[in-house]
C-alpha positions as CSV (number, residue, x, y, z in Angstrom):
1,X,136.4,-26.1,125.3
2,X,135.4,-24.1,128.8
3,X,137.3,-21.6,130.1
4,X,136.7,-20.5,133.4
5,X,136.7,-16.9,134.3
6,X,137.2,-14.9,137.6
7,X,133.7,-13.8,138.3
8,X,135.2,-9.7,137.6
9,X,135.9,-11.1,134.3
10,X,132.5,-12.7,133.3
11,X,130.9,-9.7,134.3
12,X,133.1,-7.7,132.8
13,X,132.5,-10.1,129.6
14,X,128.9,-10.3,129.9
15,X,128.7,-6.6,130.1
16,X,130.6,-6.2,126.8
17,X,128.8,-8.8,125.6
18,X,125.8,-7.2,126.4
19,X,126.4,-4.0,124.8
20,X,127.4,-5.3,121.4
21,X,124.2,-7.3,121.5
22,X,125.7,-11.0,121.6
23,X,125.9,-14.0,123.8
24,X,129.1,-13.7,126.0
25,X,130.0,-16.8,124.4
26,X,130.0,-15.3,120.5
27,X,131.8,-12.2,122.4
28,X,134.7,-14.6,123.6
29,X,135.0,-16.5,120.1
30,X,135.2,-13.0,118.4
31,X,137.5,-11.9,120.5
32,X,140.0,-15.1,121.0
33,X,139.6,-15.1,116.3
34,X,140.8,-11.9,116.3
35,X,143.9,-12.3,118.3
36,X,144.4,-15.9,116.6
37,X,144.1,-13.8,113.6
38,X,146.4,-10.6,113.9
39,X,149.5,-13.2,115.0
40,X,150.5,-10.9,118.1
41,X,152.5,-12.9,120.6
42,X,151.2,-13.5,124.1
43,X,153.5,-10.9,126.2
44,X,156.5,-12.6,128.2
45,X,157.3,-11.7,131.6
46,X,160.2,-9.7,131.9
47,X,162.3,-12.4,133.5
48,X,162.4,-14.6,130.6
49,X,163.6,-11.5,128.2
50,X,166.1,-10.9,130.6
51,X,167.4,-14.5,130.9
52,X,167.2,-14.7,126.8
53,X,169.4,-11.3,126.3
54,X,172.0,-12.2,128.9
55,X,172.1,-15.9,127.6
56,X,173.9,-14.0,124.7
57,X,176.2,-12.4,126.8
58,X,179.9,-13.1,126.7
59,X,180.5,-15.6,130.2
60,X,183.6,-12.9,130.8
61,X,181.4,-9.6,131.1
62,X,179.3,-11.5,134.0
63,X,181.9,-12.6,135.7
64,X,183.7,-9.3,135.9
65,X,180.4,-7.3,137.7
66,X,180.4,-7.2,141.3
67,X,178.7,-9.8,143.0
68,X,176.7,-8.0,145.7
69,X,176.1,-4.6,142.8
70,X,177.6,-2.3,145.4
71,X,180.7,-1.3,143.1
């Protein structure tokens, strides 16, 4: 697999890399196992939480709010 990287973030990579005394490459891989490995989520953008809680919202409650938000 290659991933390519803005040249900010290879540096910035290398640099860690660097100080931990690894390749950049074993720096990646240790990085990318331990957030396979602690299960957190990728973060959503805040548009796609928003469309999922209103998706739950009663059709009626939407349709009663002003259309243009200036009431």
């Amino acid at each position: 697999m290659t991933i390519e990287l803005p040249g900010e973030q290879q540096a910035a990579l290398a640099a860690e890399a660097h100080e931990r005394g690894v390749s950049a490459e074993e720096y990646a891989r240790q990085v990318l196992s331990q957030d396979l490995e602690s299960g957190v989520k990728p973060r959503r953008h805040i548009s796609e939480i928003i469309r999922e809680n209103m998706s739950r919202v009663p059709p009626e409650i939407p349709a009663a709010m002003p259309k243009d938000g200036a009431r």
